[in-house]
C-alpha positions in Angstrom: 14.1 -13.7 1.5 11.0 -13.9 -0.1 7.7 -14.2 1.9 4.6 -15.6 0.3 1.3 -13.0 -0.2 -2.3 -14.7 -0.7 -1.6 -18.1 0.3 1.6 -18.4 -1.7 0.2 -17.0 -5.3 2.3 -14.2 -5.0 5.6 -13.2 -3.2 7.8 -10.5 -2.6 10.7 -9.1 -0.3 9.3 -7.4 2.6 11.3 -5.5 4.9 12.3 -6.2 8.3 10.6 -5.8 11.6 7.2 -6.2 10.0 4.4 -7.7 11.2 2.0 -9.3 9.1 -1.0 -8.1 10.4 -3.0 -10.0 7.8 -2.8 -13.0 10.1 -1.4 -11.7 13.3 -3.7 -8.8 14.6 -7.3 -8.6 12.7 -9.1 -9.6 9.9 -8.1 -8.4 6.8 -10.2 -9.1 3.2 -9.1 -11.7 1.2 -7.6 -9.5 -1.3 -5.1 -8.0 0.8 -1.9 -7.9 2.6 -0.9 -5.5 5.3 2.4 -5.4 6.8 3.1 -2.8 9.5 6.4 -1.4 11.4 6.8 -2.9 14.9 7.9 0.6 16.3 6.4 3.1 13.4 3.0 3.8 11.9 4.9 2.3 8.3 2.7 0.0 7.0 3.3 -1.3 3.4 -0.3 -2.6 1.5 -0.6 -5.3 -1.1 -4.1 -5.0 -2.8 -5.8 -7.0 -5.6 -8.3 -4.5 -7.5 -10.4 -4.5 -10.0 -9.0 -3.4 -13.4 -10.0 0.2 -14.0 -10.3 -0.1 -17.5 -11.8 3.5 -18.2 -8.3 4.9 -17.3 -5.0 4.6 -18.6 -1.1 4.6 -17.5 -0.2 7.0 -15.4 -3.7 8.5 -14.8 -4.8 5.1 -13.5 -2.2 5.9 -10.8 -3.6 9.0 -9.6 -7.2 7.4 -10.1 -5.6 5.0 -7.2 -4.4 7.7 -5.3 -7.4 9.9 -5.2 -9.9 6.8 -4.3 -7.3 6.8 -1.1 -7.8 10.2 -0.5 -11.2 9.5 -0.8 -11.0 6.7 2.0 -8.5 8.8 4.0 -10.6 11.4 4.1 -8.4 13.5 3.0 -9.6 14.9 -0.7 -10.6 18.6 0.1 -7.6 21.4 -1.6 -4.6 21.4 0.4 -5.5 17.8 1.7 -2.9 15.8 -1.0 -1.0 16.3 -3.5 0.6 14.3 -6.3 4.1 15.1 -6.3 5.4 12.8 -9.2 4.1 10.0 -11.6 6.9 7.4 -13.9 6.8 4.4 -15.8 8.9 1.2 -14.0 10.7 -0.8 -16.9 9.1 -4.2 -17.2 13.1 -5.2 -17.2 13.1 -4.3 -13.4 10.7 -6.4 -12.3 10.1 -10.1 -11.5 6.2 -9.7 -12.3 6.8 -9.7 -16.1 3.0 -10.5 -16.5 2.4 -6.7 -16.1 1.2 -4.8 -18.9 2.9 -1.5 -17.1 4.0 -0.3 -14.0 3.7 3.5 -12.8 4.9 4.2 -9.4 3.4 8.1 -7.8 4.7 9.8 -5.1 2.7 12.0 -3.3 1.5 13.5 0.1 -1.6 13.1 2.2 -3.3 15.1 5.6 -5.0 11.9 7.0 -6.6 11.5 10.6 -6.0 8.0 12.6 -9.1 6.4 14.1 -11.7 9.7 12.6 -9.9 11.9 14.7 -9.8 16.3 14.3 -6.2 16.0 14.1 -3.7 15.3 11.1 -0.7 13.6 10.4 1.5 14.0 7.5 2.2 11.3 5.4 4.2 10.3 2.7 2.8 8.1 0.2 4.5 5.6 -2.4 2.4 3.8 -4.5 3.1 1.2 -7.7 0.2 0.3 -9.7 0.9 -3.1 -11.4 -1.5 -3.2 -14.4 -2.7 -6.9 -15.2 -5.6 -6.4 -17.8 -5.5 -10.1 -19.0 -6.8 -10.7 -15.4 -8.9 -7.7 -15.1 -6.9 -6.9 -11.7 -4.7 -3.6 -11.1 -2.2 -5.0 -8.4 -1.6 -1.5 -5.6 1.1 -1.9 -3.5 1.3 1.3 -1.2 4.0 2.8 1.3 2.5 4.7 4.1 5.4 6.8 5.3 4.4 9.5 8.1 6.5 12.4 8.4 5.0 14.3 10.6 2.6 13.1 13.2 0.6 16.0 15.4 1.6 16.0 19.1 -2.6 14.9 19.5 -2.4 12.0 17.3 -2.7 8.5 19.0 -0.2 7.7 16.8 2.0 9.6 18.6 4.7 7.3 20.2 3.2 4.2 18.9 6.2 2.8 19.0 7.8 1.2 22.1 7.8 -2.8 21.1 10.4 -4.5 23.6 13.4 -5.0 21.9 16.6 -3.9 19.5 15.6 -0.6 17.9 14.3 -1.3 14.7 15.4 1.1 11.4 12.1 2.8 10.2 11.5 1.9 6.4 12.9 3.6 3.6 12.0 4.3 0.1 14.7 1.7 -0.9 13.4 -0.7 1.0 9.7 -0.5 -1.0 11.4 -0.6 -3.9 12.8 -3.8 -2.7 9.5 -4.9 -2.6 8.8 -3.6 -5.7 11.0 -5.3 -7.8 10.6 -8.6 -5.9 6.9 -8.9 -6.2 6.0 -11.9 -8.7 3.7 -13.9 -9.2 3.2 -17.6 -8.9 -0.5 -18.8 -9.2 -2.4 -17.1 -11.3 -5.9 -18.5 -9.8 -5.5 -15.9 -6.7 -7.3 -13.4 -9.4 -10.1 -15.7 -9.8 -11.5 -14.6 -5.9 -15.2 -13.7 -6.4 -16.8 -10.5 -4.7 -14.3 -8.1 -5.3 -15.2 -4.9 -5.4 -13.9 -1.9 -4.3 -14.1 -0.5 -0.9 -12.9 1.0 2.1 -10.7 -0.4 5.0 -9.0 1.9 8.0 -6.1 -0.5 9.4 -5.4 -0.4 13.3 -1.5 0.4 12.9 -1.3 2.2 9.9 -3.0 5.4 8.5 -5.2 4.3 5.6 -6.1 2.2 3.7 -8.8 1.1 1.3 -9.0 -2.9 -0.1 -11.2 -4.9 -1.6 
């Protein structure tokens, strides 16, 4: 079912056992929407950015992905990698006011809470491109792999309850496709800019 995202001007399909730690744990800028796992350190990111007009298709991807790098610390050789960059057919997707859609897969060494050690992470990320409302829409799958034995992430699990299925790449897509958009005033919020933002429960990420 779909959930509303920023008050109802958008929606999409998000996956079970999430919390919405927009609302439910800390204040998060107006201009996003975190959802975390209840038993992993998943988290899935809506953003509303500021169109980056200065790059184009799927470089404007890897401009995304870098400026999280950037945020996750995690820019130096060896840190990340961009493992794959395509177009999403408009004809997939409910938000047909995109110009384009590239979704990049990649990889990133990022530290919890500044900490010395690393955790591997997978990360998906679709760039909607909305240039009539000067706003690149990022929504970004934070998918650890591998989390060292030092992390506090480690075992961050252990909500009461059913076992809960991590995330999958299916089930971002799922979001991906389902994402539309309702009320085209939420891209009139003043102030934004771009920044950084490191969430409690998941690894990165940058917002506003």
């Amino acid at each position: 079912m779909a959930r509303p995202l920023f008050g109802g001007a958008l929606s999409a399909t998000i996956p079970p056992s999430a919390q919405d730690i927009s609302s439910e744990l800390r204040e998060i800028p107006d201009n996003q929407e975190v959802f975390t796992h209840r038993e992993t350190d998943q988290s899935i990111i809506v953003e509303l950015l500021e169109y980056q007009s200065h790059v184009e298709n799927e470089d404007a991807a890897k401009y995304h992905f870098e400026d999280v790098a950037g945020s996750n610390k995690a820019s130096e050789p060896g840190a990340c990698e961009v493992r794959s960059v395509q177009a999403i057919p408009k004809a997939e997707l409910a938000l047909q006011q995109c110009a384009s859609a590239w979704l990049l897969t990649g990889g990133q060494l990022v530290s919890k809470f500044n900490e010395e050690v690393k955790n591997t992470v997978n990360i998906h990320m679709c760039l909607f491109r909305l240039p009539q409302f000067s706003t690149d829409v990022l929504v970004t799958f934070n998918d650890p792999v591998i989390i060292n034995p030092l992390s506090s992430s480690k075992g961050a699990g252990g909500v009461a309850g059913p076992a809960a299925e991590p995330w999958t790449v299916q089930n971002f897509q799922c979001v991906l496709k389902s994402l539309q958009l309702l009320d085209p005033g939420v891209f009139s919020l003043s102030g934004r800019t771009q920044s950084q933002l490191l969430c409690k429960d998941s690894f990165h990420i940058k917002v506003k």
